[in-house]
C-alpha positions as CSV (number, residue, x, y, z in Angstrom):
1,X,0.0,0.0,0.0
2,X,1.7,3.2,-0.9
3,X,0.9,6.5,1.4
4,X,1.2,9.9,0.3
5,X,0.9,13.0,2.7
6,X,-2.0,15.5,2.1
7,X,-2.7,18.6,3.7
8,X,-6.2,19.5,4.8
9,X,-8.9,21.5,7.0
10,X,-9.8,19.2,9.6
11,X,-12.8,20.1,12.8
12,X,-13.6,17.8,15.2
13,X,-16.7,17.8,17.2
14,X,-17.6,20.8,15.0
15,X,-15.0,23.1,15.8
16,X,-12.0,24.1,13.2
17,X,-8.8,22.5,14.2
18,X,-7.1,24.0,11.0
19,X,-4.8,22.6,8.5
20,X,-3.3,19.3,9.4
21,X,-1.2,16.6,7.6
22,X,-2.6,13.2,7.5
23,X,-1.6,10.4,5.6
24,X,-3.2,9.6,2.4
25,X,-4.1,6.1,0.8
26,X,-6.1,4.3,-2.2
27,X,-8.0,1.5,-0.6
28,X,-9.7,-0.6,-3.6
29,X,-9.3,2.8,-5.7
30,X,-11.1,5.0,-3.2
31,X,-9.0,8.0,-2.0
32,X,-8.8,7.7,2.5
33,X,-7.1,10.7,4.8
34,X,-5.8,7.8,7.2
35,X,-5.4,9.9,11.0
36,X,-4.5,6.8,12.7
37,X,-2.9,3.7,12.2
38,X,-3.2,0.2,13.6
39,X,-0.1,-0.9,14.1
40,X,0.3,-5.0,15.1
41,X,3.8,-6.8,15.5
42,X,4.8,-9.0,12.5
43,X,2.2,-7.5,10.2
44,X,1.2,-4.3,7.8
45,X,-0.2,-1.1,9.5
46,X,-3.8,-0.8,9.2
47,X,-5.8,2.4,8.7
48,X,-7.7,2.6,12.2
49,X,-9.2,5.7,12.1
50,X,-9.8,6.9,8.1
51,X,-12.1,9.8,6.0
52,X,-13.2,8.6,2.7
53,X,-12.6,11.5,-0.1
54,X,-14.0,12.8,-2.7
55,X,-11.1,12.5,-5.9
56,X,-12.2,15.3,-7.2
57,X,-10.9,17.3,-4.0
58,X,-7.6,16.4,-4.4
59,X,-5.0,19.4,-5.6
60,X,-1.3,18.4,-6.7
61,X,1.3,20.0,-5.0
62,X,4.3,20.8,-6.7
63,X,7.1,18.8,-5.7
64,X,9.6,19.8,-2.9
65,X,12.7,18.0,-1.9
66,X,12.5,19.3,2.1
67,X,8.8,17.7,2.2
68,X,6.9,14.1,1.5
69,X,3.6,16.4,1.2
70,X,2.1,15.7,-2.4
71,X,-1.9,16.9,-1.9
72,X,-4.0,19.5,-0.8
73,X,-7.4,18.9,-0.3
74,X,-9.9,21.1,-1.0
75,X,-12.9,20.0,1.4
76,X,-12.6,20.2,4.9
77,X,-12.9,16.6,6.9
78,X,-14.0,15.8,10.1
79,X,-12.1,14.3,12.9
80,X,-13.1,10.2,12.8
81,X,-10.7,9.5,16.4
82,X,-13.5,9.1,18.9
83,X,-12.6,11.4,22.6
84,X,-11.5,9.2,25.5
């Protein structure tokens, strides 16, 4: 599974957080913002907490060597982590 890095408007419980970077990744074609990973011993991370996107949201960044960031996206997303 390859992850990119995309940069978007995130709330939570409502409320604007502001731009965050989140990890991005195609899951049978569909575009996710991944915010949390499940990480077990001896096997691949899973996305634990994931957004589905739109495609048409997604912006190109032009490349940059100090930064892995390749997206912007252009709708703002909420917050899937639940409060503990």
């Amino acid at each position: 599974m390859e992850i990119s890095k995309i940069r978007t408007l995130v709330s939570r419980a409502g409320e604007m957080q502001g731009l965050v970077i989140v990890d991005l990744v195609y899951l049978d074609g569909i575009p996710y913002a991944v915010f949390e990973w499940d990480k077990k011993e001896g096997a691949d991370p899973v996305p634990l907490y994931k957004v589905r996107l739109d495609p048409r949201g997604l912006m190109p960044l032009p490349p940059s060597a100090n930064s892995d960031l390749k997206y912007q996206y252009r709708i703002s997303v909420e917050d899937p982590r639940p409060f503990f």
